[in-house]
N, C-alpha and C positions, 0 to 999 in steps of 0.2 A: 381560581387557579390552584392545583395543587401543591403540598409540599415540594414532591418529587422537582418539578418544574423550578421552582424557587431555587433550591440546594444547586441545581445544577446551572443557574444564573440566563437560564432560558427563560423569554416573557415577550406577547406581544410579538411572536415571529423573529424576530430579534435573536444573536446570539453573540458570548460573552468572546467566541474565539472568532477572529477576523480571516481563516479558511473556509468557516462553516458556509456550507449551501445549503443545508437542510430548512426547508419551510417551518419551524417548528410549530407545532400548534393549529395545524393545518388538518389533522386528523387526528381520530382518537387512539391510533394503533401504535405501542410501545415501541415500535423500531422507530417509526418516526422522529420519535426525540433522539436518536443517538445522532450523533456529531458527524457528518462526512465531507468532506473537500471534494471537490470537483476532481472528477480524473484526468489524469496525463496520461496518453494513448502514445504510445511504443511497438513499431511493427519491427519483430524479429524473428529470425529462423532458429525452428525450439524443438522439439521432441520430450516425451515423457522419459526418465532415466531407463528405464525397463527396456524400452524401445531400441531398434535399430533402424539406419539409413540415416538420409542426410537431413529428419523430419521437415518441416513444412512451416511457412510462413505463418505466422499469426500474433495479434496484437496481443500486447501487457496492458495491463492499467495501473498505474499506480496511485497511490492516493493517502488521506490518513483517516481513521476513523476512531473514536471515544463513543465508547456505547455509554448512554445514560448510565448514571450511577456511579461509572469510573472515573477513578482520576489520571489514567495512562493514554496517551494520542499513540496510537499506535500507528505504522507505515503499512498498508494492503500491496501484496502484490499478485494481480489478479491474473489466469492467464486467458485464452483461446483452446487449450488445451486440457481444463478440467483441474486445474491446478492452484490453490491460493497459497498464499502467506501472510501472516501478518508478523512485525518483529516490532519491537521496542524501538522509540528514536536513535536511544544509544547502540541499539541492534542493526539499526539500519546503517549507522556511520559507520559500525564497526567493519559490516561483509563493501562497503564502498570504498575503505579504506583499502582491506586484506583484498578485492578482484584488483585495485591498482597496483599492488605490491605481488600480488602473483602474475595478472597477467600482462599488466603493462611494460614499459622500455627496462628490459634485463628482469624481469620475473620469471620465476623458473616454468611456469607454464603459459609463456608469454608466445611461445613458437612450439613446432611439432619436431625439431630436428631436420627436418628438409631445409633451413638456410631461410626461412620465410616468417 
């Protein structure tokens, strides 16, 4: 087994974070070892920012992923649309926080002015 493997507490398929679904060890290819969580599938109606109309259905994925060697779990946010994100945990609380505080009950961009 190699260093790399050890350091990052992966052995025997096994892995030190109880989200991981990655088979480790399974093949020889360096993506392999990074760290990823099973996705959580989200169907919503989205569009690219660039874009106009009322865009088109299609599924998120969200999930967290630790590429081997780091030490940051970072949140994915995949789309349907050709579009990722990844942010920091503390990045991810942050924008879940601020879409409650802006769009949710009395956030300024919680309604469009039609009363709705």
């Amino acid at each position: 087994m190699n260093q790399r493997l050890l350091t990052d507490g992966v052995g025997d398929g096994r892995c030190i974070h109880p989200w991981c679904v990655t088979a480790h060890g399974a093949t020889v290819h360096p993506d392999d070892e990074d760290h990823r969580s099973a996705g959580v599938a989200l169907t919503v109606t989205a569009r690219r920012a660039e874009d106009h109309g009322p865009g088109r259905e299609t599924e998120l994925e969200l999930g967290a992923l630790r590429r081997a060697g780091e030490s940051e779990t970072w949140i994915v946010i995949e789309t349907g649309i050709g579009a990722s994100l990844a942010l920091t945990r503390d990045g991810a609380r942050l924008l879940q926080r601020r879409l409650h505080d802006e769009i949710g009950p009395g956030g300024i961009l919680g309604r469009d002015g039609d009363g709705h």
